[in-house]
ZAMI-708510 format. One record per residue: residue in one letter; x, y, z of N, C-alpha, C, O, CB in turn. Coordinates in steps of 0.001 Angstrom, whole numbers, plus 500000, padded with zeros to 6 digits. Glycine has a CB too. Layout:
<nodes>
AXYZXYZXYZXYZXYZ ...
</nodes>
This chain:
<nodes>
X349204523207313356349381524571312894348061525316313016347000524793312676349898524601311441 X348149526570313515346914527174313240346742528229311810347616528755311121346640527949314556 X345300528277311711344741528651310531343853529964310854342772529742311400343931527438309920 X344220531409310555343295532532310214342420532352309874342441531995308696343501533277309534 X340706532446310668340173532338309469338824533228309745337730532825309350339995530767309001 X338978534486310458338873535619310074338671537074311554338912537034312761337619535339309012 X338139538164310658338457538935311242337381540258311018337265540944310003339770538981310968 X336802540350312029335150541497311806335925542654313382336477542499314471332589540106312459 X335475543675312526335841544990314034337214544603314725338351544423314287334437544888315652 X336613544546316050338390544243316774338269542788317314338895542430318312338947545467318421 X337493542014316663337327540496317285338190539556315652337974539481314443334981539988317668 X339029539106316493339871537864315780339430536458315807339508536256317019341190537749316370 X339175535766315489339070534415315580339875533256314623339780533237313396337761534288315444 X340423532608315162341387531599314984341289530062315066341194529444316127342196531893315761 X341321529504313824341217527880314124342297527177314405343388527737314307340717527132313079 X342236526109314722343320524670314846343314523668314014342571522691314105343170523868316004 X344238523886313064343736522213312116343504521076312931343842520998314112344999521511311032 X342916520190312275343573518818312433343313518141313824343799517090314241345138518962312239 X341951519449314782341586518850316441340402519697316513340517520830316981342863519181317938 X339091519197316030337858519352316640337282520626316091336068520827316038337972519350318146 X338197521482315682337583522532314686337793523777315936337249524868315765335634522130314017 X338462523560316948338603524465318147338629525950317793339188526107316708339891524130318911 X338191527151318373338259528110317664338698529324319061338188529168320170336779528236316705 X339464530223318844340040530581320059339280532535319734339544532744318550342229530156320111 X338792533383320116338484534222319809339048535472321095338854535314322301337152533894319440 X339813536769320432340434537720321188339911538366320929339837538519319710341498538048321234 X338893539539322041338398540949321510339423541539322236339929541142323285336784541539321828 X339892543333321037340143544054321577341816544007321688342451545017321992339320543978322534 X342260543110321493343945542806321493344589543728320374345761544084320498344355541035321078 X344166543943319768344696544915318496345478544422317554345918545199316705345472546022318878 X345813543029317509346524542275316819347372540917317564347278541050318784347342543231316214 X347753540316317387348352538700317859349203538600317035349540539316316092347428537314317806 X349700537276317589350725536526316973350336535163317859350027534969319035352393537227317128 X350566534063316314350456532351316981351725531772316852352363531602315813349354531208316127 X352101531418318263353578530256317879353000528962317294352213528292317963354623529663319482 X353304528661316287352794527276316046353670525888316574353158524803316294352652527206314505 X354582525888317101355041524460317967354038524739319552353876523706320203357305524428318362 X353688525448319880353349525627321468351699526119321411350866526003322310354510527001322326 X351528526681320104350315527202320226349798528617321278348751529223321502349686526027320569 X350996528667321648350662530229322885350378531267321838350868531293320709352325530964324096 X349490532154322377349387533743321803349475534571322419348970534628323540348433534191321274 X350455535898321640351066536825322369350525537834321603350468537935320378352548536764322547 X350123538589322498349113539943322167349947541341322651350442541534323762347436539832323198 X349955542343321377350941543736321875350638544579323223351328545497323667350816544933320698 X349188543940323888348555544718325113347781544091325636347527543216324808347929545860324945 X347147543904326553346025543485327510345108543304326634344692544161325854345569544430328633 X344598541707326757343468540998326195342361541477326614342035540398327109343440539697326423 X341510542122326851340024542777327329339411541267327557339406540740328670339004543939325935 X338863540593326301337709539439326835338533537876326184339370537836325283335683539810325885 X338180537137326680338314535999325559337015534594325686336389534141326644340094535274325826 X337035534348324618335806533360324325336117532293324182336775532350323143335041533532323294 X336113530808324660336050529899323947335159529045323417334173528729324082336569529493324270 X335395528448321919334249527847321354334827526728320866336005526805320519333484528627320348 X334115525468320742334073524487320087333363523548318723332197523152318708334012524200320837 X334165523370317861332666523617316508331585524660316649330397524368316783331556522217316419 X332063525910316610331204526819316620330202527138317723329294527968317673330675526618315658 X330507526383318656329654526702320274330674526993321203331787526539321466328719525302321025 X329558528364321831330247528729322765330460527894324520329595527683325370329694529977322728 X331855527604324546331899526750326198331974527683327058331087527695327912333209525712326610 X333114528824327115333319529811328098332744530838327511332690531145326320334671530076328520 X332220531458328671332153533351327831332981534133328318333639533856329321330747534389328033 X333073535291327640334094536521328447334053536833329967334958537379330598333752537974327869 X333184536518330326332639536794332133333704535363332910334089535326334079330122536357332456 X333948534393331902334813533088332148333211532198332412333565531611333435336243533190333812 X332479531958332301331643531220332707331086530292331637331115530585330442330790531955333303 X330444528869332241330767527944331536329444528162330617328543528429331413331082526584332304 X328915528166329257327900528290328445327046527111328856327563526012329052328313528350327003 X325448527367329021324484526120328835324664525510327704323790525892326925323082526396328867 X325534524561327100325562523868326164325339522300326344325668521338325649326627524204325651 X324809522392327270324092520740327596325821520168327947326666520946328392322979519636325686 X326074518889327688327397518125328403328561518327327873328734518113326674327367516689328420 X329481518740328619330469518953328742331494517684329431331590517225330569330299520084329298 X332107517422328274332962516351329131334428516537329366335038517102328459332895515027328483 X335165516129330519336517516217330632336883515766331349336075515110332006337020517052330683 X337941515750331674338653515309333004338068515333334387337015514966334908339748516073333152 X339530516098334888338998516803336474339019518184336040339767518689335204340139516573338046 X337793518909336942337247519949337292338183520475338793338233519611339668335628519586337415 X338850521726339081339053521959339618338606523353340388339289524182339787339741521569339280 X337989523943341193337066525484341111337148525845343112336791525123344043334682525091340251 X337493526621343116337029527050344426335818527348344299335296527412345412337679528092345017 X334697527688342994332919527770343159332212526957342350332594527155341197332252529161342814 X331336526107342396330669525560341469328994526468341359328541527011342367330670523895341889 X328412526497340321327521527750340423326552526951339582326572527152338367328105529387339815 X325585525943340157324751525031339301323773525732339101323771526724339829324350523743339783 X322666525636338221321115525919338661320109524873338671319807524182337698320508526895337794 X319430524778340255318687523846340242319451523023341703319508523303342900318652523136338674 X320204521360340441320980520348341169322134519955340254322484520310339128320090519082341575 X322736518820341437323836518408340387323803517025340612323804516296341604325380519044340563 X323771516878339378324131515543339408324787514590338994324957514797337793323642515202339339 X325367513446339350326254512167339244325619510956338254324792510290338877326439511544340818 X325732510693337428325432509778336510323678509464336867323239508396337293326567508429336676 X322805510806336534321659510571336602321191510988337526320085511512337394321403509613336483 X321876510941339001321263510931340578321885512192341047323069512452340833321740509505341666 X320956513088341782320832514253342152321653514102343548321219513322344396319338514719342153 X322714514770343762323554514351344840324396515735345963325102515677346969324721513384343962 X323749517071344975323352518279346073322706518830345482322590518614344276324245519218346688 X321902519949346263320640520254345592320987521935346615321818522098347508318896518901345955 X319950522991346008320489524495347503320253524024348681319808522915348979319480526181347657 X320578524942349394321031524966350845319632524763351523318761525527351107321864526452351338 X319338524056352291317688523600352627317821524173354227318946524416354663317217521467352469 X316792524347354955316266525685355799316864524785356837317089523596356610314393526321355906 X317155525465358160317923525103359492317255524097360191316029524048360082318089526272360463 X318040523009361128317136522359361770317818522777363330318972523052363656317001520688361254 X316637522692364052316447523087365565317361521990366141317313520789365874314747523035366203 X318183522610366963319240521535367680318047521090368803317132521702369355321003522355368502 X318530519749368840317733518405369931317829519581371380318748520335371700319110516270370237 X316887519413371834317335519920373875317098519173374786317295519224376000316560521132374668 X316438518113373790316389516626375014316284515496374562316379515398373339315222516481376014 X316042514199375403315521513074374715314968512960373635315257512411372571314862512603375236 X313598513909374254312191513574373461312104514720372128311377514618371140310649513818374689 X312597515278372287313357515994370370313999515548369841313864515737368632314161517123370032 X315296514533370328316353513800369535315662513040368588316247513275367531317275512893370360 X314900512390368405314255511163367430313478512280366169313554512142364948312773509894368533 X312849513219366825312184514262365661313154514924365223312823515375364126311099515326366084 X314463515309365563315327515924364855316562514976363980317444515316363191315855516856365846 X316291514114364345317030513013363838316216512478362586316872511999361661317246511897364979 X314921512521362496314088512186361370314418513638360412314341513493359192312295511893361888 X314706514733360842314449515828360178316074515952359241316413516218358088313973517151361363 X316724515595360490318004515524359467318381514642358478319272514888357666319013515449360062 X317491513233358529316933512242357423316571512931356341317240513052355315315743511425357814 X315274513489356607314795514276355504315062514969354487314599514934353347314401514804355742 X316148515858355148316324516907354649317799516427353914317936517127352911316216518116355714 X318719515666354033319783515148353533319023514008351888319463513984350738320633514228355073 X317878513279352453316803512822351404316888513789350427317726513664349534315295512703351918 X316036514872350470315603516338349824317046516773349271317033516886348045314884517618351099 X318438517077349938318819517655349219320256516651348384321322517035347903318961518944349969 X319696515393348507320146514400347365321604513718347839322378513225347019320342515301345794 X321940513772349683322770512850349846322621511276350006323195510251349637323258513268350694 X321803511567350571321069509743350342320087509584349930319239510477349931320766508839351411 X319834508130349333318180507629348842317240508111349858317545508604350944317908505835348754 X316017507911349370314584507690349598314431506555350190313303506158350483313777507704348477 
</nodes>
């Protein structure tokens, strides 16, 4: 069941008993309604922003973007963009990193081995393989 538990200007915020303290926040809706078997909310007009928070931290913001709140755990991630800063990484190990500068296509023999080291490198650098 959910629980009111309060209400400043035109921002609502709403808890969930009984799961993590989840808190669902609507600016601008002008009022709601909670089904409590389904948990959906139905708003008399167009939602402007919505926030989500967890024990009182923010995960999403209104822009939809995910809050620096250090780890986030879940399932699967599904995104046509991932928008890191920095790198990303896999249980510790840095495994893409930005887009690292062009390499000169081979035009002969005697470039193939220097461009072949370069594409070493640079796959090194931007964290597909070891060192």
């Amino acid at each position: 069941s959910w629980l009111f538990a309060a209400r400043r200007c035109d921002t609502w915020v709403i808890s969930e008993r009984n799961s993590m303290k989840k808190r669902i926040c609507v600016t601008g809706a002008g009022g709601f309604t909670v089904i409590d078997t389904s948990g959906s909310i139905h708003t008399p007009g167009a939602v402007k922003t919505i926030t989500f928070f967890i024990s009182g931290t923010e995960i999403i913001d209104a822009s939809a973007n995910f809050a620096n709140v250090g780890t986030i755990s879940c399932g699967v991630i599904t995104s046509t963009e991932v928008n890191t800063i920095g790198v990303f990484k896999v249980d510790g190990t840095q495994v893409v990193s930005n887009q690292g500068a062009a390499i000169a296509n081979a035009t002969d023999a005697a470039t193939t081995q220097a461009r072949l080291n370069d594409l070493l490198a640079a796959c090194r650098t931007h964290g597909l393989i070891n060192t």
